[in-house]
VOSE-669705 format. One record per residue (C-alpha): residue in three letters; residue number from 1; x, y, z. Coordinates in steps of 0.25 Angstrom, whole numbers. Example, Ala and Ser with C-alpha at 12.3 -4.5 7.8 and 13.67 -1.06 7.14 Angstrom:
VOSE-669705
<dose r="ALA" k="1" X="49" Y="-18" Z="31"/>
<dose r="SER" k="2" X="55" Y="-4" Z="29"/>
***
This chain:
VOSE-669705
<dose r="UNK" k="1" X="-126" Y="7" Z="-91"/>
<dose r="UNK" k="2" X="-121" Y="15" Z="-79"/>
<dose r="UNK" k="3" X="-108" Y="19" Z="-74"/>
<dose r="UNK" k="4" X="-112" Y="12" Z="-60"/>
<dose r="UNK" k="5" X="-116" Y="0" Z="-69"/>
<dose r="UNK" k="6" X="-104" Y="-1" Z="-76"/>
<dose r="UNK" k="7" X="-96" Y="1" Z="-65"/>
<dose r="UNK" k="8" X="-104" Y="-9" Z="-57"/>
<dose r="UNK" k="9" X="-101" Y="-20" Z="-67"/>
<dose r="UNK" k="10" X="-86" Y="-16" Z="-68"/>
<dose r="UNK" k="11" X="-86" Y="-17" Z="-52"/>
<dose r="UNK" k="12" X="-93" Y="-33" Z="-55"/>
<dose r="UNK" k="13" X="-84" Y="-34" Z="-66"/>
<dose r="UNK" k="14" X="-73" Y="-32" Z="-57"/>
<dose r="UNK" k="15" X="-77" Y="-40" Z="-44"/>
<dose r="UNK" k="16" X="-78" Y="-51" Z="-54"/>
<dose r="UNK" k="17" X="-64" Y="-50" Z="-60"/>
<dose r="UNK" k="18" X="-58" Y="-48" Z="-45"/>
<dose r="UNK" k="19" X="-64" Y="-61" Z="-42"/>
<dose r="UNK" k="20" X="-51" Y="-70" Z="-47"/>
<dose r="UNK" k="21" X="-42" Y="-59" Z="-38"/>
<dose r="UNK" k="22" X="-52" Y="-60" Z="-28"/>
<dose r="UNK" k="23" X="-50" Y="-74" Z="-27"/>
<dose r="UNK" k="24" X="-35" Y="-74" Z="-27"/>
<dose r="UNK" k="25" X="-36" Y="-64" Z="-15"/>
<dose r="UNK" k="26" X="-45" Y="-75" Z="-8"/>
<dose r="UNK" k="27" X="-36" Y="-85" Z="-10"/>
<dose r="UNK" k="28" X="-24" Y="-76" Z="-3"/>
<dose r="UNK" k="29" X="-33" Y="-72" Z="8"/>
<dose r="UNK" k="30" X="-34" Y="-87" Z="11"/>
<dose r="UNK" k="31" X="-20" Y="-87" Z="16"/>
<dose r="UNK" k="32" X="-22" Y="-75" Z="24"/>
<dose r="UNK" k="33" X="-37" Y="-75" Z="29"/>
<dose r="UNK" k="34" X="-47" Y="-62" Z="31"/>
<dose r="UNK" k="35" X="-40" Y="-52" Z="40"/>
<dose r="UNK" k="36" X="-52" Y="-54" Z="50"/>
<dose r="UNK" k="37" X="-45" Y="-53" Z="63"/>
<dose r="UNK" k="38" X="-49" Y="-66" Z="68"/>
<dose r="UNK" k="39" X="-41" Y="-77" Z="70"/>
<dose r="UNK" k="40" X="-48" Y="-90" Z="65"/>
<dose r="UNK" k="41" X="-50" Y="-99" Z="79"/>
<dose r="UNK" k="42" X="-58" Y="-87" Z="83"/>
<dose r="UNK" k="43" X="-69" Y="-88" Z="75"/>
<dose r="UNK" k="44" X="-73" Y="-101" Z="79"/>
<dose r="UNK" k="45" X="-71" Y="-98" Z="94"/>
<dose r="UNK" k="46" X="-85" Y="-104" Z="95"/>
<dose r="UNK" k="47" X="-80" Y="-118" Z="95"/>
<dose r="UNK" k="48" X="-75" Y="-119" Z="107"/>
<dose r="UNK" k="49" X="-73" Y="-134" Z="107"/>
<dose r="UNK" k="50" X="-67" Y="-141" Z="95"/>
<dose r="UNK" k="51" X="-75" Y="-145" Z="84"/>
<dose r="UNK" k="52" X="-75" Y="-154" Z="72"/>
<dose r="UNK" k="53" X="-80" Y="-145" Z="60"/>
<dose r="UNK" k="54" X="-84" Y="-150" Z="47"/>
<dose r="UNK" k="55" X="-83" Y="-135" Z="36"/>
<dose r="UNK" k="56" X="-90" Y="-137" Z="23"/>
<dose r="UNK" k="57" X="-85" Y="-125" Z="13"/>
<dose r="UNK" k="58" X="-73" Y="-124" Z="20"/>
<dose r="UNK" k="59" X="-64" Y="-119" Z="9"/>
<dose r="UNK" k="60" X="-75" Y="-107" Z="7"/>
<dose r="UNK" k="61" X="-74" Y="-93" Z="13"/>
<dose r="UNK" k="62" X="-80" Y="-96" Z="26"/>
<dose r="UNK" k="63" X="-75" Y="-111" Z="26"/>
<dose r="UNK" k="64" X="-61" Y="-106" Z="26"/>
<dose r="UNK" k="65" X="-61" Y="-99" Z="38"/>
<dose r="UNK" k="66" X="-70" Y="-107" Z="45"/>
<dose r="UNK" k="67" X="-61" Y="-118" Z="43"/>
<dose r="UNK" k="68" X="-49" Y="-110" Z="48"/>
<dose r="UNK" k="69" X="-56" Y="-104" Z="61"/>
<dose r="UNK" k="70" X="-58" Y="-119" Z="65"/>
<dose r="UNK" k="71" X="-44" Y="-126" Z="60"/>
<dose r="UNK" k="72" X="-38" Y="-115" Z="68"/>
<dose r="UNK" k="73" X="-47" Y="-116" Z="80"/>
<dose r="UNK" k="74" X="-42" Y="-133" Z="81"/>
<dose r="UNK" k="75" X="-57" Y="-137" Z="76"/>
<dose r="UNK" k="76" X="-56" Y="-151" Z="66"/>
<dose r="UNK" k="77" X="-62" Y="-144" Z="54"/>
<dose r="UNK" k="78" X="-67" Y="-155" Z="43"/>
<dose r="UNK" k="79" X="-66" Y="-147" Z="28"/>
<dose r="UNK" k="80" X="-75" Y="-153" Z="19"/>
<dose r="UNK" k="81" X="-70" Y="-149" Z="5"/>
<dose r="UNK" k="82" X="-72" Y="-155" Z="-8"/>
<dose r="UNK" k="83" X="-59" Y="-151" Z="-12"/>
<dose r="UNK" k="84" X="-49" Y="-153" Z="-5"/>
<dose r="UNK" k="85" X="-38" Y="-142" Z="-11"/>
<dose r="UNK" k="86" X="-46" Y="-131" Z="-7"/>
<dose r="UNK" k="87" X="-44" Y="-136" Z="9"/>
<dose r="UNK" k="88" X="-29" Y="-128" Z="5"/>
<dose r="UNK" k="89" X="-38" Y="-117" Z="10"/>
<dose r="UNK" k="90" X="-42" Y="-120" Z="23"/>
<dose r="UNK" k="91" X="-34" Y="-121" Z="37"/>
<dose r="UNK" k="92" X="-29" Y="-134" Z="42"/>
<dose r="UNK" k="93" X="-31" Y="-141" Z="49"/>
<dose r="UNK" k="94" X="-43" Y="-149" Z="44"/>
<dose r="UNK" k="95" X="-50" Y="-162" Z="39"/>
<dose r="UNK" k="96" X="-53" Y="-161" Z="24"/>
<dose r="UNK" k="97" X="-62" Y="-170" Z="18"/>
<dose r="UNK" k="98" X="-70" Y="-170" Z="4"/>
<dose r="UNK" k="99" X="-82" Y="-177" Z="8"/>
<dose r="UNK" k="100" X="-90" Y="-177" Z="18"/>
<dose r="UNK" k="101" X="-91" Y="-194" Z="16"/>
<dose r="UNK" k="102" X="-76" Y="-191" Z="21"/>
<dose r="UNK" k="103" X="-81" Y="-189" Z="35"/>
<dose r="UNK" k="104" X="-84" Y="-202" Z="43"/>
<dose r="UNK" k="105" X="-98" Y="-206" Z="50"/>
<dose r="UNK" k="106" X="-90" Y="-204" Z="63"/>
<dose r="UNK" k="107" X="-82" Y="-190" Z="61"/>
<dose r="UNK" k="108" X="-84" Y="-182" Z="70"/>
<dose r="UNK" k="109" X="-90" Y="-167" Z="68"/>
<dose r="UNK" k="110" X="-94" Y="-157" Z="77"/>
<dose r="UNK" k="111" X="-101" Y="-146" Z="66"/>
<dose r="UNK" k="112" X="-102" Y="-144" Z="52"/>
<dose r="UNK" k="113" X="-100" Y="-131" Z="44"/>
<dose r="UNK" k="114" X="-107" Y="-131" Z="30"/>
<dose r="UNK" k="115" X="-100" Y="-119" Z="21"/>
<dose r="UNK" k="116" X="-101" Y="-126" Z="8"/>
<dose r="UNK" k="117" X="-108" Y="-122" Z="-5"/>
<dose r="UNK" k="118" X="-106" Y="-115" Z="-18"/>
<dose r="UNK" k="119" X="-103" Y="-100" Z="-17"/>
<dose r="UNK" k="120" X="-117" Y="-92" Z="-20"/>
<dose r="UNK" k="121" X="-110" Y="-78" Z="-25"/>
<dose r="UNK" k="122" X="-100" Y="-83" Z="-34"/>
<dose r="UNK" k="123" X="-108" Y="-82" Z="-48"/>
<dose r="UNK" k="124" X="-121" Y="-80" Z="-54"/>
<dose r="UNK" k="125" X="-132" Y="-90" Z="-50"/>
<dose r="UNK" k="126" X="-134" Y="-99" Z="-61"/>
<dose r="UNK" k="127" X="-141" Y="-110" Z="-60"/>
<dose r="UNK" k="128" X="-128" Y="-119" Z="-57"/>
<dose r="UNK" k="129" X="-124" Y="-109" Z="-48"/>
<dose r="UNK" k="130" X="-137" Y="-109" Z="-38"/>
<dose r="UNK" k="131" X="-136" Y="-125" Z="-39"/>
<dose r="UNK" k="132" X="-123" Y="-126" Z="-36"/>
<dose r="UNK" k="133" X="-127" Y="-115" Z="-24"/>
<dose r="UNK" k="134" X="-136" Y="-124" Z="-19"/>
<dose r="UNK" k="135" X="-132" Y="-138" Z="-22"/>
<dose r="UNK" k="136" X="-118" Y="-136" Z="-14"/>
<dose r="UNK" k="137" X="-124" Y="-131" Z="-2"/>
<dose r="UNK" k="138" X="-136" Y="-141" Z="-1"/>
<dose r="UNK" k="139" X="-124" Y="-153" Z="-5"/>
<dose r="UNK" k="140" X="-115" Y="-150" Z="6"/>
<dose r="UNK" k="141" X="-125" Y="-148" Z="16"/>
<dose r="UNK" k="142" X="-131" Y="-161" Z="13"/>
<dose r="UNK" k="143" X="-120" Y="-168" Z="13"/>
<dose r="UNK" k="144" X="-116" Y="-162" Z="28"/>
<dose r="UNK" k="145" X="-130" Y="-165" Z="33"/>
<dose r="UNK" k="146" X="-128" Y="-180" Z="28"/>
<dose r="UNK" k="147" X="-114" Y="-181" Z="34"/>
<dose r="UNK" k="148" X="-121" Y="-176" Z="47"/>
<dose r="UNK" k="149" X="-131" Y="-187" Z="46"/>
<dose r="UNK" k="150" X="-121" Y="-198" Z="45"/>
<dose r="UNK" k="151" X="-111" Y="-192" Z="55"/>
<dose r="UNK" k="152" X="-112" Y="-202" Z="69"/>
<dose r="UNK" k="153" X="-109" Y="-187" Z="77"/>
<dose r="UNK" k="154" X="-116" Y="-176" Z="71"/>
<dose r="UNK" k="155" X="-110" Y="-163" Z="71"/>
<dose r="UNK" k="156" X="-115" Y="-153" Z="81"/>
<dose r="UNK" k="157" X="-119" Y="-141" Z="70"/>
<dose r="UNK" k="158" X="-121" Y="-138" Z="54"/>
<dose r="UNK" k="159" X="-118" Y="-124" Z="51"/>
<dose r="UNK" k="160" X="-122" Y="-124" Z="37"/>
<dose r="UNK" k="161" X="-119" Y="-113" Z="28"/>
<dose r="UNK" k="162" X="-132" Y="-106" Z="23"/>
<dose r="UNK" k="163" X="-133" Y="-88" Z="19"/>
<dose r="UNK" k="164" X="-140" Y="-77" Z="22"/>
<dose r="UNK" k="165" X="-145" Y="-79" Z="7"/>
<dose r="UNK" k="166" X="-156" Y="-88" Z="16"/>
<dose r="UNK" k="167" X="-163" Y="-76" Z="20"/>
<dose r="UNK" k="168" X="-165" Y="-72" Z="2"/>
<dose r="UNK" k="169" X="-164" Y="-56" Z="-2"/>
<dose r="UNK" k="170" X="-168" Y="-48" Z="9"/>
<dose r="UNK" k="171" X="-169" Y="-32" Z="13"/>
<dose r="UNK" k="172" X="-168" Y="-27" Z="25"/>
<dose r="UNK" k="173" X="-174" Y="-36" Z="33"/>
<dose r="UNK" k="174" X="-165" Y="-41" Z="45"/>
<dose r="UNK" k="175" X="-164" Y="-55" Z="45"/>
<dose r="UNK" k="176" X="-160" Y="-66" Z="56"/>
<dose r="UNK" k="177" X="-160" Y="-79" Z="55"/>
<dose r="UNK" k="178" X="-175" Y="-80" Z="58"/>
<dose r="UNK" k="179" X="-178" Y="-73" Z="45"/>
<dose r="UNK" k="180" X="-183" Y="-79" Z="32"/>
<dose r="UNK" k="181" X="-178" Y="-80" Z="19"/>
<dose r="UNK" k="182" X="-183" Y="-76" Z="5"/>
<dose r="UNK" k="183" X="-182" Y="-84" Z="-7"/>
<dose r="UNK" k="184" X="-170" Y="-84" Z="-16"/>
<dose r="UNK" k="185" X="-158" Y="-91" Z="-21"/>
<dose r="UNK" k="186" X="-149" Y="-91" Z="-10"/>
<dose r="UNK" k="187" X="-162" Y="-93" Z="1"/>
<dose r="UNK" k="188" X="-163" Y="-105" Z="-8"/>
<dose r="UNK" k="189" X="-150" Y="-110" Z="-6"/>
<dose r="UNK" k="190" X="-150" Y="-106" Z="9"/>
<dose r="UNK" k="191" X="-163" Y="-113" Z="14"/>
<dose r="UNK" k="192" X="-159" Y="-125" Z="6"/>
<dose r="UNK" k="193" X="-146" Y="-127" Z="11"/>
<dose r="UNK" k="194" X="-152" Y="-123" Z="26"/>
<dose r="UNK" k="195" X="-162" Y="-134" Z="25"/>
<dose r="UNK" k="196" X="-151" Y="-144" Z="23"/>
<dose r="UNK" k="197" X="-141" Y="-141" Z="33"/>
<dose r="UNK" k="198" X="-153" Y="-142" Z="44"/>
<dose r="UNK" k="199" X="-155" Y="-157" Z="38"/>
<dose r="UNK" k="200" X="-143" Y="-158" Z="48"/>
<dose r="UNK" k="201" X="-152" Y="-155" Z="60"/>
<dose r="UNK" k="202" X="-157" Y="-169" Z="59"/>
<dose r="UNK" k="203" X="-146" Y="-176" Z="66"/>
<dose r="UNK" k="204" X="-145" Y="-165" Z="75"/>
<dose r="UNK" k="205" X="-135" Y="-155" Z="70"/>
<dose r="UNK" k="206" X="-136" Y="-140" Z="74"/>
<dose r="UNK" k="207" X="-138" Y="-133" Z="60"/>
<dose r="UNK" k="208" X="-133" Y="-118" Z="58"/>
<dose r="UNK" k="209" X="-137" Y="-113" Z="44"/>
<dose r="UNK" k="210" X="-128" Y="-101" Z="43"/>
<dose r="UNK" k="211" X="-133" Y="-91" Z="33"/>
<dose r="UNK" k="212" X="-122" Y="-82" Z="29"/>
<dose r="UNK" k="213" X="-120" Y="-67" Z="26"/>
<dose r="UNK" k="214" X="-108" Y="-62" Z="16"/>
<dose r="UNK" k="215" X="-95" Y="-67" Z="23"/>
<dose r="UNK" k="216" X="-84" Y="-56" Z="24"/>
<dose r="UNK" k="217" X="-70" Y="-62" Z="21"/>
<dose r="UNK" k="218" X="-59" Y="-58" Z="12"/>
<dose r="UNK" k="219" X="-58" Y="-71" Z="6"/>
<dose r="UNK" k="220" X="-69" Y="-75" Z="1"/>
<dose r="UNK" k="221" X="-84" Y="-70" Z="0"/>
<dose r="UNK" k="222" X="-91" Y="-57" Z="-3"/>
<dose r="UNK" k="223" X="-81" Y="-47" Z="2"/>
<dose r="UNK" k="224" X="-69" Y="-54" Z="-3"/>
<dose r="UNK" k="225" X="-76" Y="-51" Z="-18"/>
<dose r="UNK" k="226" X="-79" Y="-38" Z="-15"/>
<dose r="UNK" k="227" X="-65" Y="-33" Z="-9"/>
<dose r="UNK" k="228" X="-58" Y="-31" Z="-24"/>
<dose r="UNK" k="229" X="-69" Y="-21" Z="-29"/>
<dose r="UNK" k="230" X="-70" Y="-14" Z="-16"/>
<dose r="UNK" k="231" X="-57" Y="-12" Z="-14"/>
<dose r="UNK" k="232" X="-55" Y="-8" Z="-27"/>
<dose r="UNK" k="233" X="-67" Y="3" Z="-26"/>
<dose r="UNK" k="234" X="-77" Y="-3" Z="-33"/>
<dose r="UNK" k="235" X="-86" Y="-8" Z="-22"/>
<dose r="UNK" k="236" X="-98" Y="-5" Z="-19"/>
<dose r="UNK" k="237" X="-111" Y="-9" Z="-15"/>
<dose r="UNK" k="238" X="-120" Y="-20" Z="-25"/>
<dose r="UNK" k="239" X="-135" Y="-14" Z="-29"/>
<dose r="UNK" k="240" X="-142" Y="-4" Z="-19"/>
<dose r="UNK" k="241" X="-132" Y="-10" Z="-8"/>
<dose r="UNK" k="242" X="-143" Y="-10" Z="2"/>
<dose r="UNK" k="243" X="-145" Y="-25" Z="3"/>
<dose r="UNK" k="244" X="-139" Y="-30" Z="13"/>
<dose r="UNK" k="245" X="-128" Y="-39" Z="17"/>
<dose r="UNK" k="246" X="-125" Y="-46" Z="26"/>
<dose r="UNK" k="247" X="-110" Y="-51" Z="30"/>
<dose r="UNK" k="248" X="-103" Y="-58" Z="41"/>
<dose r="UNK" k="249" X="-86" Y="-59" Z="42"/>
<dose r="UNK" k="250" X="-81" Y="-72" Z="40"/>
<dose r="UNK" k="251" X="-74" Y="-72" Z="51"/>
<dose r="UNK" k="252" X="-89" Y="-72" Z="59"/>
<dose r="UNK" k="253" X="-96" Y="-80" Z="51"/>
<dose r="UNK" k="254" X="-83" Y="-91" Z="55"/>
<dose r="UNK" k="255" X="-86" Y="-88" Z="69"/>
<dose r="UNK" k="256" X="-101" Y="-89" Z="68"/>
<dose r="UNK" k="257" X="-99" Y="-103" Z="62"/>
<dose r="UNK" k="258" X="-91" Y="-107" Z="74"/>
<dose r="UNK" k="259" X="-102" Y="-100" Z="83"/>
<dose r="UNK" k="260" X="-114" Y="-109" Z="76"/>
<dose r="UNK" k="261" X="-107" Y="-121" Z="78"/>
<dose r="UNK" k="262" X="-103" Y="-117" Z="92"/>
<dose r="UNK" k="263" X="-116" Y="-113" Z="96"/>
<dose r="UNK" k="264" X="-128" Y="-125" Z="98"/>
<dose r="UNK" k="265" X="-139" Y="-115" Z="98"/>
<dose r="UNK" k="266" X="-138" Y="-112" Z="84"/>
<dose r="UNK" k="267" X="-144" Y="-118" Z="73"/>
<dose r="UNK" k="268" X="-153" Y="-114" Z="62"/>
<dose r="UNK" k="269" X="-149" Y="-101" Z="53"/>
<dose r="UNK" k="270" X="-138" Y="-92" Z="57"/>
<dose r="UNK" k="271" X="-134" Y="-80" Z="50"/>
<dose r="UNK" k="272" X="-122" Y="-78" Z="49"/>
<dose r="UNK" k="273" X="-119" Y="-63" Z="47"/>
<dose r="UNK" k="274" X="-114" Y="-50" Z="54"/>
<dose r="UNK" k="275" X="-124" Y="-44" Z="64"/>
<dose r="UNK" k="276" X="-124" Y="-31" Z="55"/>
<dose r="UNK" k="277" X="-129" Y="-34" Z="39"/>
<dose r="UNK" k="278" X="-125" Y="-22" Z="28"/>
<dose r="UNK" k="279" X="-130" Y="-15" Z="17"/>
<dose r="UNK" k="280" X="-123" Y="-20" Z="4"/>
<dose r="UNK" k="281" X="-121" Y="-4" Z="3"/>
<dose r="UNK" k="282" X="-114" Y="-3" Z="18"/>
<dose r="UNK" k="283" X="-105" Y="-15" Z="13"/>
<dose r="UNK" k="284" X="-100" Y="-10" Z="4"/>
<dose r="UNK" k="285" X="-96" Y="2" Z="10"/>
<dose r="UNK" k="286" X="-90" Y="-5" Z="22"/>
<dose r="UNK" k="287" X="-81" Y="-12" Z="12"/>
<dose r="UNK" k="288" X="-77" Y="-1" Z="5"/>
<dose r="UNK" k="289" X="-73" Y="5" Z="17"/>
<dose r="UNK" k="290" X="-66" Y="-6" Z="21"/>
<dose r="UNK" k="291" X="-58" Y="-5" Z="9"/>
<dose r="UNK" k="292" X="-56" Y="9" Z="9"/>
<dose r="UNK" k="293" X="-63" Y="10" Z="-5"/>
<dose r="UNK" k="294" X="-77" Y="16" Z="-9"/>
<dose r="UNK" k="295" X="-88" Y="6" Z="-10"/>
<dose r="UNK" k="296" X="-97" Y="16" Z="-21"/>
<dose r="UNK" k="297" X="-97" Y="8" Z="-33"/>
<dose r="UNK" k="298" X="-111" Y="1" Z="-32"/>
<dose r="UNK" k="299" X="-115" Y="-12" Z="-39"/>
<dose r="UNK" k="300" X="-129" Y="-9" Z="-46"/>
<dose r="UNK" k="301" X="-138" Y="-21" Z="-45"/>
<dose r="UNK" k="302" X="-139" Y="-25" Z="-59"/>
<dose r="UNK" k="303" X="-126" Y="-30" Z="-64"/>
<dose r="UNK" k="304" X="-127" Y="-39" Z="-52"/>
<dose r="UNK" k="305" X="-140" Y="-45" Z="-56"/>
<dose r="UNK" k="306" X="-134" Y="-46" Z="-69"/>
<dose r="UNK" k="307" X="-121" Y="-53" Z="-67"/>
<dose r="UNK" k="308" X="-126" Y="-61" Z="-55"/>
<dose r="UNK" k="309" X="-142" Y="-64" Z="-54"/>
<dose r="UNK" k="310" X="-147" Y="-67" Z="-42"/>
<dose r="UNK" k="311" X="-135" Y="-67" Z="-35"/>
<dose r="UNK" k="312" X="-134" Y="-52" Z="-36"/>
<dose r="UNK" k="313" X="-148" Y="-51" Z="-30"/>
<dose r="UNK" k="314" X="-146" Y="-62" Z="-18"/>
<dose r="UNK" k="315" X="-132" Y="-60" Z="-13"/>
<dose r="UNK" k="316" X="-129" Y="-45" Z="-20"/>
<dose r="UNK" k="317" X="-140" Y="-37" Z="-21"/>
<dose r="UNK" k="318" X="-147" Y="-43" Z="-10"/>
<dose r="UNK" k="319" X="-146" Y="-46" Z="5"/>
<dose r="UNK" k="320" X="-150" Y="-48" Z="19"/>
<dose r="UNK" k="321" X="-150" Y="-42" Z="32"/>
<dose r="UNK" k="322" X="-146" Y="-53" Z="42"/>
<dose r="UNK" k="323" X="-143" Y="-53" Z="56"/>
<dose r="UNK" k="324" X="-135" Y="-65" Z="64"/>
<dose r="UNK" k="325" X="-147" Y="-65" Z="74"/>
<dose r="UNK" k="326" X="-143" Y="-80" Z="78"/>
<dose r="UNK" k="327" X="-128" Y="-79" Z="79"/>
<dose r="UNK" k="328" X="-129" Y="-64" Z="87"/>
<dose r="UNK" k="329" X="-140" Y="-71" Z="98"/>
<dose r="UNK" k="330" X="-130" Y="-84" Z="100"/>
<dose r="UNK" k="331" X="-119" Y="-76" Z="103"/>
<dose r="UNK" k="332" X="-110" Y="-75" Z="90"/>
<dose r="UNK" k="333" X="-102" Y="-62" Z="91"/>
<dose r="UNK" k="334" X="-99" Y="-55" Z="78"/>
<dose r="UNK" k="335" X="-83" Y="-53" Z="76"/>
<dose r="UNK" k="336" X="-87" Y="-44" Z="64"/>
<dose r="UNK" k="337" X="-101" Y="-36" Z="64"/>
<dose r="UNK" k="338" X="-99" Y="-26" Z="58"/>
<dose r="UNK" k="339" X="-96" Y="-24" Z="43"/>
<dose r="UNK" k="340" X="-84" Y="-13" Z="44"/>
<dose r="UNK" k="341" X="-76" Y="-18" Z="54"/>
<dose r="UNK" k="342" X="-77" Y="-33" Z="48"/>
<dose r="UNK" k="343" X="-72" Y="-30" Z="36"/>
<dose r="UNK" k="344" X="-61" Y="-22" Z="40"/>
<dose r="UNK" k="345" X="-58" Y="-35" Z="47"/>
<dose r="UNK" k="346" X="-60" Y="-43" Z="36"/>
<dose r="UNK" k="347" X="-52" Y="-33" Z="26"/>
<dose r="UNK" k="348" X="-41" Y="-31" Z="37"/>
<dose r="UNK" k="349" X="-42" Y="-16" Z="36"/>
<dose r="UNK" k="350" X="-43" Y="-7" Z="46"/>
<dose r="UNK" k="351" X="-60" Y="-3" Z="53"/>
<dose r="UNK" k="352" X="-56" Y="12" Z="48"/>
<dose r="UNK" k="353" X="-66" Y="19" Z="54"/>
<dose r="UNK" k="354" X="-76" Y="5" Z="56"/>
<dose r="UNK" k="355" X="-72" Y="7" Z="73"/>
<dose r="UNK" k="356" X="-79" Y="-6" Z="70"/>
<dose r="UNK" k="357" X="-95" Y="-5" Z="72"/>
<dose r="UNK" k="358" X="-96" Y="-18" Z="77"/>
<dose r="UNK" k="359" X="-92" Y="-13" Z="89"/>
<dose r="UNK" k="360" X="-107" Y="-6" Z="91"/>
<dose r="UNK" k="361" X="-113" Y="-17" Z="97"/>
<dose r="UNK" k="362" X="-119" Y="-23" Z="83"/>
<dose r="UNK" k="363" X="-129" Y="-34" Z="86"/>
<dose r="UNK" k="364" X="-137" Y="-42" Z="77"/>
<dose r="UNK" k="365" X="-149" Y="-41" Z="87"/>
<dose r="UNK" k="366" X="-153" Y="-28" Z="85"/>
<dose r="UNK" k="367" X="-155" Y="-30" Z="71"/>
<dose r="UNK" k="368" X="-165" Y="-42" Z="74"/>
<dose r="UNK" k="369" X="-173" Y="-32" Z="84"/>
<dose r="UNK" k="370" X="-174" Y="-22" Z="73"/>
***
């Protein structure tokens, strides 16, 4: 065995350890928020009018901060949470229930945000794993498209949560919501979970199916993990690095929420990523740079397949080239293109030398004409 594979493991080995720190941290930053500069009611500056919202997963990453951008803005947020301590993270004022049989025929709801279902990169996909995947997603949605069904006012819009996992392993290929999707797990999971939120459609509810990219937040998600061994030097990128990723910040991925539910000319699939995807590679470097560390220590391929299946190969080792192409054409502006200057927000450091490239005009569009 190599040097670079031993060190490789160690670097895995360490990630894993880091994870009950890590975890800690999250629940610190909780109290404090990501250091993104904008301030909550901003983000949902869309909804101009106030609105009755119904979250689903609102005690999760994105939830969290969804449900705060809209308490803070005055909307009446309904939290649908199974249990109810975990509402101590969330920004009141809001309604809590534990069910949606809770929620009478006559309640009135202007749009529904689905975030709910079992996380998909915390742990090797056994057969449990990819039920319980699968099972929490189609469960909740069900259960909203039948609350629709009975509800005497149907809410105006759906956005259902769904990935960019929809689109399978890809290459370079640039793709918009108009493209395909090639068979795998998570495609699985996407297009079945798709196909039930557009059930809603029957009784005349907008439907956004929201395919997310890797979301960019301290406390929580992707970077959140990754912070520790970078910051300690031990970063760098996983296999060849050249798959390629794509991310949106938190902070626009609230904000594109807002805009989908503000917005009556959009329905279908909507990506939700930043207008400028990046090689696994160019991540790691922009991190590393971030931090102030070198980002060198490369991740071979195989210990992942080893420790993690086909995880390693769908949401490591693999990736996807997507372009925002609806959310750039209806008029959504980006507060965080670019990959340098967002996570110098996000971190709280300064853009050293970043002079923040989002200021050269990027546009999602020319990468469709390409």
């Amino acid at each position: 065995m190599t040097m670079t594979l031993w060190a490789a493991i160690g670097t895995a080995a360490l990630a894993l350890a880091a994870a009950a720190i890590s975890r800690a941290r999250r629940q610190r930053a909780l109290r404090r928020g990501d250091p993104v500069l904008a301030a909550p009611e901003d983000l949902v500056s869309a909804l101009r009018l106030r609105q009755t919202v119904l979250v689903a997963g609102a005690t999760g990453f994105i939830g969290r901060r969804l449900v705060q951008a809209l308490t803070v803005a005055g909307h009446d947020v309904i939290v649908l949470l199974r249990d109810p301590a975990r509402a101590a993270t969330l920004n009141p004022p809001f309604r809590l229930i534990t069910g949606l049989s809770q929620l009478a025929d006559d309640t009135s709801i202007d749009a529904i945000v689905n975030l709910a279902g079992e996380p998909v990169a915390n742990g090797r996909w056994t057969v449990g794993k990819r039920h319980a995947i699968l099972a929490s997603r189609l469960r909740m949605t069900g259960n909203l498209v039948r609350l629709i069904r009975r509800l005497a006012r149907k809410p105006a819009v759906l956005v259902n949560a769904s990935a960019i996992g929809w689109y399978g392993v890809r290459g370079d290929e640039v793709l918009t919501e108009a493209a395909d999707g090639r068979a795998c797990f998570l495609r699985a999971v996407c297009a079945d979970c798709e196909r039930a939120a557009v059930q809603a459609e029957r009784f005349g509810v907008r439907v956004v199916r929201l395919r997310i990219g890797r979301v960019l937040g301290t406390e929580g998600g992707m970077l959140a993990g990754l912070l520790l061994p970078f910051r300690l030097g031990l970063g760098g990128p996983f296999g060849s690095g050249a798959q390629w990723m794509s991310w949106i910040a938190r902070d626009d991925l609230i904000a594109l929420i807002a805009h989908a539910l503000a917005t009556p000319s959009l329905a279908g699939p909507l990506n939700a990523t930043a207008p400028e995807p990046v090689r696994n590679a160019a991540f790691a470097q922009e991190l590393g740079h971030a931090l102030g560390r070198p980002a060198v220590l490369r991740l071979p391929a195989a210990p992942l397949r080893f420790a993690l299946g086909d995880l390693a190969d769908e949401i490591f080792l693999g990736g996807q080239r997507v372009i925002p192409e609806k959310a750039m054409k209806s008029g959504f502006v980006f507060r965080h293109p670019d990959l340098r200057a967002a996570l110098a927000a996000i971190l709280g450091v300064g853009a050293r030398d970043s002079a923040s490239r989002s200021g050269q005009g990027h546009s999602a569009l020319r990468h469709v004409e390409m």
